[in-house]
N, C-alpha and C positions, 0 to 999 in steps of 0.2 A: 576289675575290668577283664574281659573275655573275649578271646579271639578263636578263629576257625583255624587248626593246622594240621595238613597232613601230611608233614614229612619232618623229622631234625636226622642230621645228619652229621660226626663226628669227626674233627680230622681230618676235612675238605682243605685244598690247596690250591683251587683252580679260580676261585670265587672271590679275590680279594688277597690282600697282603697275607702270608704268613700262616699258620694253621689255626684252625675257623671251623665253627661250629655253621650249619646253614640250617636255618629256619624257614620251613615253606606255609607260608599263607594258601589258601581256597583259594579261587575269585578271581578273575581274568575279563577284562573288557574285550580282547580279541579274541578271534576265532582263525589260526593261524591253522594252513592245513596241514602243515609238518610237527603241529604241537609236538613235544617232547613229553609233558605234561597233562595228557587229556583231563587227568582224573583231579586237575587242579583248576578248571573252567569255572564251573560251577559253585558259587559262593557257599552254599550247605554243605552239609556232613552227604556222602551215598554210601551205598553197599557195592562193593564189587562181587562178581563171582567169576571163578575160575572156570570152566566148563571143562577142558580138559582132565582136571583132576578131581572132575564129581565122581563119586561111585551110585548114583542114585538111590541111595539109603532109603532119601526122604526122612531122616533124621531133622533138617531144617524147618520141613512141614510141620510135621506132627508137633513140632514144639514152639511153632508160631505161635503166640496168645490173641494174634491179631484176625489169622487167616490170610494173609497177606504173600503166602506162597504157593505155588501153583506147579504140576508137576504137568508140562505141555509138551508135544514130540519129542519126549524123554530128553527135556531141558526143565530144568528148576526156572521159572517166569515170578517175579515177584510183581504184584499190585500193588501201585506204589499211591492210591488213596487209600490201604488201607495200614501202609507200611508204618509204623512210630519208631523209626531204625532204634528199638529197645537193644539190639545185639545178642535177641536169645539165638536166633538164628546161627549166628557166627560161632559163638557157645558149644551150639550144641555139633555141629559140622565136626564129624571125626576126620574127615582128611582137610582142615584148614582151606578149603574152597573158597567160603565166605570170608568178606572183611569190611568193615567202615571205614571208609577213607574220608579224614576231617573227623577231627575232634575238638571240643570247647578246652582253652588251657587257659590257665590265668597268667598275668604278666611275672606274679611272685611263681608261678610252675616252672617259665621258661627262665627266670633269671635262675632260680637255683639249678638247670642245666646246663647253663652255660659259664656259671663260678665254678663247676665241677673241671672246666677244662684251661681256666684263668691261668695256669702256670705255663702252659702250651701258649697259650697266646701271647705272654709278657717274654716270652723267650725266643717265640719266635718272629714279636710284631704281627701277631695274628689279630684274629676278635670275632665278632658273628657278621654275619651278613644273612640277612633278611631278604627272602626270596619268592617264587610262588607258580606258578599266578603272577599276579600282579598285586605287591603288596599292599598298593596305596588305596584298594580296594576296600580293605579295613584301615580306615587312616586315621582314626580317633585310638584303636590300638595300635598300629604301627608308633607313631606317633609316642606313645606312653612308653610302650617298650623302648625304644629307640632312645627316650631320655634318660629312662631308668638303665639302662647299660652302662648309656656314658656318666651316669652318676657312678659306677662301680668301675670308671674309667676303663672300661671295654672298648676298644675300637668296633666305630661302626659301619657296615655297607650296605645299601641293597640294590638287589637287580631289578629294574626295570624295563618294563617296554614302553616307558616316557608317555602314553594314554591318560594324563590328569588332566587336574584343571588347573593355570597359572597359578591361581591365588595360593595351592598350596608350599608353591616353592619356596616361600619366605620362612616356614616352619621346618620342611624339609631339613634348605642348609642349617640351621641351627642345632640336627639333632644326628644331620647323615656323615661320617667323614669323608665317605667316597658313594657317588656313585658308579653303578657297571650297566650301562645304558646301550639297550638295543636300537641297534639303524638295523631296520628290511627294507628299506628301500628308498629310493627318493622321488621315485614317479608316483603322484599320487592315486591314479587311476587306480595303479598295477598295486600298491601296498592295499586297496582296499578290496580288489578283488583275492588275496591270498591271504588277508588278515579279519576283515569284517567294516574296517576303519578305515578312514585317509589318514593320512602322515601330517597334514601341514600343523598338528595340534603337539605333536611329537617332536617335528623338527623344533618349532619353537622353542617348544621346553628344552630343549639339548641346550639350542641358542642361548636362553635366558638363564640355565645354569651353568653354564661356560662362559658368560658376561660378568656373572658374581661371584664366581667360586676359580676362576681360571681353571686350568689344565690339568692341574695335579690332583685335584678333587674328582673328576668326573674320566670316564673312559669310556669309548665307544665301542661298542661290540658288534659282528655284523655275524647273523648266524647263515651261512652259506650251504644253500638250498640249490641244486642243483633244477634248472630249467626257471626258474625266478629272479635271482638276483645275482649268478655266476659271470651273466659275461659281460665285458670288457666296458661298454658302453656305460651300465651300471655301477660298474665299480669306481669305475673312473668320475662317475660324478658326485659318488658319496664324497671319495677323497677330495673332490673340489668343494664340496661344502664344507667340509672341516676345515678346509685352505683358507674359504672364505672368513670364514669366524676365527682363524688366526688360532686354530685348537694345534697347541705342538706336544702334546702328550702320546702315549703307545696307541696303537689299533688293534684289538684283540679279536680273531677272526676263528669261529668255531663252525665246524666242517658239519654238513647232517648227516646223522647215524637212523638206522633200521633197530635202533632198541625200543623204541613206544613201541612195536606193533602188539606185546603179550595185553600192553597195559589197557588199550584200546578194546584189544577182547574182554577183556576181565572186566571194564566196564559195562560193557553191552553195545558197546558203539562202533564193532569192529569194521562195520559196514563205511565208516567214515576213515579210516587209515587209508592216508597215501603213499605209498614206497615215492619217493622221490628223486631215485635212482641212486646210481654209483659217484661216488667222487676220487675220482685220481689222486696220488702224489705228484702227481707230475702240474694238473689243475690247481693244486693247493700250490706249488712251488710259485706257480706263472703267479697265483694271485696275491701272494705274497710279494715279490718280485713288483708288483703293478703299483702296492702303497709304501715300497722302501723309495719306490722312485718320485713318490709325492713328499721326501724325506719325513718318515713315518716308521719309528719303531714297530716292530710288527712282533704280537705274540699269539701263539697256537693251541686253543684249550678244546682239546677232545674230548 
């Protein structure tokens, strides 16, 4: 079995207990406009290109077998009915311009990546966490890998933005040891004008694996978007959901950063990057401050 991935990542600490390998899946059902992620949207393998660092060789042209690149107002345009992203293109780019972002890997690719770092993990209570996108996007592989880990007694995680469908939860807990689950929002107008989706399919699932799995399994994460979900009125009512459902675990609140914007260009979607402004320490303090007083361990992953 074969899944789409274009990212692993070494030595993460931020993602789950302990030192942790992170696995990013393709494939995202939202359309979030602060993605962090753009280049992980889209369920296929793409080509990104760098345009800042083209030299306009036309080295990628001429060695297209397809004809699928195009040299327009001295920008490389690729046709993408005529693309088979073969990767001669990439290949041939002397300054590394080009790249395929998502590749096919097999469950047996990724375990023996992740046995490579198994003494790090047992030392430190670490493991992998499964990430993306949104994993459960590929859920017949998620799913496969997820058992085959904890057959090699790998602790397991992954991030979600909670967009499934109930039915899968029953499989999930069987094969997840933690979830790290996103809240954007609890107004459901508003999570679907900044996400693509409403919430109330989301909150459920939080609800419904926070009824089976208690506290210690599951962790809410609220990624703070300045002019979305910052003030007060907001926040205050996530915390009152989580009150509600009786969740007394951490709240893990990660601040939004201006680092998508290269990645947005490189895809060709630059036109869709939104700077989302500035965020204070002084705004992280208060909001901090706001879920210690819903008594709420509160931690801080930048």
């Amino acid at each position: 079995m074969k899944g789409i991935v274009f990212d692993i990542q070494n030595y993460a600490i931020y993602d789950g207990p302990g030192i942790r390998t992170l696995i990013f899946l393709k494939g995202c059902p939202l359309k979030c406009v602060w993605c962090q992620n753009p280049e992980s949207q889209i369920l296929t393998p793409q080509i990104s290109y760098f345009e800042e660092k083209c030299l306009k060789c036309e080295s990628c042209i001429i060695s297209c077998p397809n004809n699928a690149l195009e040299l327009q107002n001295n920008k490389i345009v690729r046709i993408e009915k005529h693309c088979t992203m073969c990767g001669t293109c990439v290949e041939a780019c002397p300054n590394q311009v080009m790249e395929i972002v998502g590749k096919e890997m097999s469950i047996k690719d990724l375990i023996e990546i992740a046995l490579r770092d198994k003494p790090f993990y047992d030392n430190s209570g670490g493991g992998v966490t499964i990430s993306g996108g949104e994993p459960t996007m590929q859920i017949k592989f998620l799913l496969e890998l997820l058992k085959t880990l904890q057959e090699q007694r790998i602790h397991t995680a992954i991030e979600t933005c909670g967009y499934f469908n109930e039915d899968l939860i029953g499989d999930l807990i069987k094969y997840v040891d933690l979830f790290l689950f996103d809240i954007k929002h609890i107004d459901c107008l508003t999570h679907k004008e900044y996400t693509g989706v409403p919430n109330d399919k989301i909150l459920a699932n939080f609800s419904a694996l926070h009824l089976k799995i208690g506290s210690k399994r599951i962790i809410p994460r609220i990624p703070l978007i300045p002019g979305v979900n910052t003030d007060e009125d907001t926040l205050k009512n996530i915390a009152f959901f989580l009150n509600r459902i009786n969740y007394n675990g951490p709240v893990h609140l990660m601040p939004y950063n201006k680092l998508a914007k290269t990645k947005y260009e490189k895809m060709g979607i630059g036109n869709l990057y939104r700077d989302m402004g500035e965020f204070s320490e002084e705004d992280l303090q208060n909001i901090t401050n706001l879920f210690k007083q819903h008594s709420f361990h509160v931690v801080i992953n930048h």
